[in-house]
N, C-alpha and C positions, 0 to 999 in steps of 0.2 A: 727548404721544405716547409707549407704553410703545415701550424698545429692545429687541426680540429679538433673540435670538445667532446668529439666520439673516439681520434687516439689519444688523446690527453686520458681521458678516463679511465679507457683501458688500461694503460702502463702506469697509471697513474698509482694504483694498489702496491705495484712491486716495487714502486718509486720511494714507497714510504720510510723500505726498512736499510734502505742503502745509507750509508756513510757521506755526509756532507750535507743532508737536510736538515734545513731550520727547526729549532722546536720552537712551536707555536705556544709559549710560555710566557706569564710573565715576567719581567727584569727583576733582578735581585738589586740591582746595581741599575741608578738611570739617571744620566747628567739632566740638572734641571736649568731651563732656561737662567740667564745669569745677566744676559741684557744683548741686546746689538754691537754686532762689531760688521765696520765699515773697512771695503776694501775698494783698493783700483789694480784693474786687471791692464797689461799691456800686452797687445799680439804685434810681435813685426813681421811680416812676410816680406821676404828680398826672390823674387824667381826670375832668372834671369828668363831674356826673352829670344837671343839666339833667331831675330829677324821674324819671329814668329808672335801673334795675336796669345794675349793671358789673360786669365780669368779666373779670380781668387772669390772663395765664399768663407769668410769667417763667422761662427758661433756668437755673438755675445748673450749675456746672461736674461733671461725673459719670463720667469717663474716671479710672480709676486704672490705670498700667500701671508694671510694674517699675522700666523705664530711663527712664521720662520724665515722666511725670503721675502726681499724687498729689490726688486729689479730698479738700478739704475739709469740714467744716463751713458751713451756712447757717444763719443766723438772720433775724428780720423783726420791724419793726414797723408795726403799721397798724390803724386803725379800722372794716376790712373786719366784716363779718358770720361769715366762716367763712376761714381761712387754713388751706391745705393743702399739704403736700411730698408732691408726686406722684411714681411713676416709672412710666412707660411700660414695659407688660412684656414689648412683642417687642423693644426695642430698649435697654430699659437707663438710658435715659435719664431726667432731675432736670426738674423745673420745681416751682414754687411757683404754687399755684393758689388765685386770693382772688378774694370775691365781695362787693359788696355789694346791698341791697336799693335800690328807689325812693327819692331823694331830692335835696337840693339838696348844692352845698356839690361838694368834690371828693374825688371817691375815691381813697385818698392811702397809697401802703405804698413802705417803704424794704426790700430784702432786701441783708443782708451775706455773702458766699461769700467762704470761704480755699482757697486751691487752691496746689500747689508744681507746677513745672517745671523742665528744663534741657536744655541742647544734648541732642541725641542722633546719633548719626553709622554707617554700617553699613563695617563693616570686609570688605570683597570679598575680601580674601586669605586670611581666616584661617579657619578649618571652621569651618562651619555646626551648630548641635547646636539649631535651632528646635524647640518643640513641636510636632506634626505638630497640625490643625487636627483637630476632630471632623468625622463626616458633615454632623452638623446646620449646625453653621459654614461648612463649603464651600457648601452649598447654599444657606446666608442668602447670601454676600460672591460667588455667581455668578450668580447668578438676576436678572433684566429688576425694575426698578422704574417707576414713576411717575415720579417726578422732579422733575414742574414742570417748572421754569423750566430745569434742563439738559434741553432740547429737542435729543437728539442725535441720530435720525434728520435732523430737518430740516438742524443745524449740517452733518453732514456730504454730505447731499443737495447743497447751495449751496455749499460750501468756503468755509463763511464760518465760522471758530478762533475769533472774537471772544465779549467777553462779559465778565461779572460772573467773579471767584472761582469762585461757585453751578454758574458754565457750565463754566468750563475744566475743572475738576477734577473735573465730572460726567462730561464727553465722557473723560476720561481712565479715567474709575473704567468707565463704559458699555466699550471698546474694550479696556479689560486684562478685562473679564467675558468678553466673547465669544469672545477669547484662552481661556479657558478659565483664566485667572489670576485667583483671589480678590482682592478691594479693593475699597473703601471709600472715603467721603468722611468727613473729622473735622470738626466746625464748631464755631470755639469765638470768641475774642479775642483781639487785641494787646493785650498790655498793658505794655509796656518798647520804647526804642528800638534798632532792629536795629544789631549789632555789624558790618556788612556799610559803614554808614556810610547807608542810602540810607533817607533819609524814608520811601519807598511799602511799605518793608520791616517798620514799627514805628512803635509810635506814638508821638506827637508831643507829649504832653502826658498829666497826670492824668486827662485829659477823654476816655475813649475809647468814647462816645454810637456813634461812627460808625466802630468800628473792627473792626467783625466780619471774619471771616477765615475760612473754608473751605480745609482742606488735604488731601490726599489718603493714601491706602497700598496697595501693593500686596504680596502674601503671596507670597513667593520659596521652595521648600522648604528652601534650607538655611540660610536667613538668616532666618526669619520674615518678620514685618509691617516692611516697609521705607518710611520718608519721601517722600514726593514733591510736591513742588509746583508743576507747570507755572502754576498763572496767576500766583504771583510773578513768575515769568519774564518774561512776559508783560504785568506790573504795571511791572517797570524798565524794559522797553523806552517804553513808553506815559507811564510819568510823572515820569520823571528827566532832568533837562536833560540837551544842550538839545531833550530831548524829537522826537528824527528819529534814535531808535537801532534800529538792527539788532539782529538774534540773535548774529552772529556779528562785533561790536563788543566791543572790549577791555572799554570796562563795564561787561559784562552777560555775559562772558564767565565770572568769577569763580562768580556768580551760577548762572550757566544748569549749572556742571559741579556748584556745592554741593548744590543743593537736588534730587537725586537722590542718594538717601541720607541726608540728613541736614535736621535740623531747627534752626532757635534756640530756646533756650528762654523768649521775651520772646512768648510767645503760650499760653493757655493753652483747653484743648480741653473744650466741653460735653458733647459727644455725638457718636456713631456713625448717630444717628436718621434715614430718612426715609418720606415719606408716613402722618404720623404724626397720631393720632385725641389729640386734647388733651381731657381730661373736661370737660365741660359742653359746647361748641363747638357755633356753629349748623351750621359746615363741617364736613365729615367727616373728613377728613385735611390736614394743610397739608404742601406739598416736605419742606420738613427745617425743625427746630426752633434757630434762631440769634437771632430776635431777640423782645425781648419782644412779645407780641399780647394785645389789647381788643376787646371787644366793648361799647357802649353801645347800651342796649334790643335786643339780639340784632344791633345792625350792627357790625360787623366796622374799625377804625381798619387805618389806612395804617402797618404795624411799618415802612415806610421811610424813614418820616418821622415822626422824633422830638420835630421840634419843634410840630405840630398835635397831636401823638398825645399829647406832655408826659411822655418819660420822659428819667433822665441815667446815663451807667455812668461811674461813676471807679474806677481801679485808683491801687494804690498798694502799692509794693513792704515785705513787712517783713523784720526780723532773720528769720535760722533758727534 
């Protein structure tokens, strides 16, 4: 269901007093930038092809912004028919697009992305000197989308907050639009573990197949594009011992004041994209572009399950 700025509005009032909304506060607590940290990302897709034509579209990392993200280099290897580095041209965004033809055996490509990040934190007190956005940009970062799976009429019809990253940080980006506030969802990867101490924060290993992450921004005029991440919030309450936490519990307290405003930098961000048309694709557009997708003989694999689907992402931090 697309969100119009006349339901958003509306529901928008009773939206306020429900449990799980961000407070629009400054951080008590706010990691400050500390320097660049350098990573390389590995995706391997194996799908087997069962006499049948495949066609893989991997994410890699495509956000470069001054204070935080510095998009890399990708490279790839694979016995595809046809390898391609796409960008999406309403929204900016990278993917690697490999094809192979009818046969046996598995169709099989490794893509390498470097990518830097670091803390980034917004300073409330000090004057604002942001770039004022273009016409074109307010109207991209205000306007009703598609969404998918942030279903935020219905979320807030039912007062049901719950949900994936995908949801919270949809319902968040949907309700600062109809405010009349420009923002964004980022959709990228963990890939280091969070300095905050807490597992659900950062990942847990080399292995981060399953550690996708959608974060949010909202455009302030004197401060710019600001941090935000309600579904971490949301993420510590839910999966950090002994898991029966409140919002306004001491350890989640730290938490709930940083992550407005600021970011870690142990996550590293793909794209701004969504409801996005991937070249060749039997679907017309998918929500947003975060996890690798397949299609074998034009049918479409489960990107939420990696282990049927047979791909792996490892990160792995390097020198600067």
């Amino acid at each position: 269901m697309t969100l119009t700025r006349r339901s958003a509005l509306k529901l928008g009032a009773a939206a306020v007093a429900l449990a799980g909304a961000p407070r629009l506060a400054q951080a008590a607590y706010a990691p400050r930038p500390d320097g660049w940290r350098r990573f390389e990302l590995t995706t391997r897709v194996a799908v087997p092809r069962d006499g049948k034509t495949v066609e893989v579209w991997v994410p890699v990392p495509s956000v470069t912004e001054d204070d935080w993200m510095r998009a890399g280099d990708t490279a790839w290897q694979s016995d595809a028919e046809e390898v391609t580095l796409r960008t999406d041209e309403a929204s900016g965004a990278r993917y690697v697009h490999a094809v192979w033809p009818e046969g046996e055996g598995e169709a099989v490509i490794q893509i390498v992305s470097t990518a830097a990040a670091q803390d980034r934190s917004t300073d409330f007190d000090a004057p604002g000197n942001a770039a004022p956005l273009t016409p074109e940009e307010r109207e991209r970062f205000t306007s009703a989308t598609e969404r998918g799976l942030g279903d935020i009429a219905s979320m807030l019809e039912m007062g049901d907050l719950t949900g994936k990253c995908a949801d919270l940080n949809a319902l968040y980006v949907g309700l600062a639009r109809a405010a009349g506030l420009p923002a964004r969802d980022v959709y990228g990867l963990r890939v280091a573990p969070s300095a905050f101490g807490y597992k659900s924060l950062g990942a847990g290993s080399s292995n981060v197949t399953k550690a996708q992450h959608c974060r949010a921004e909202v455009y302030l005029e004197d401060h710019g594009w600001i941090p935000v991440d309600p579904a971490d919030v949301r993420k510590v309450v839910l999966e950090e011992p002994p898991k029966t936490l409140e919002l306004g519990d001491p350890e989640v307290h730290d938490v709930r004041e940083a992550l407005f405003g600021a970011w870690e930098g142990n996550w590293l961000a793909y794209n701004f994209a969504h409801d996005v048309s991937l070249q060749g694709m039997e679907r017309d557009e998918i929500p947003f572009l975060m996890y690798p997708m397949a299609e074998v003989g034009g049918e479409e694999l489960d990107e939420l399950d990696p282990d049927s689907f047979a791909y792996t992402i490892t990160a792995r931090e390097l020198s600067v």
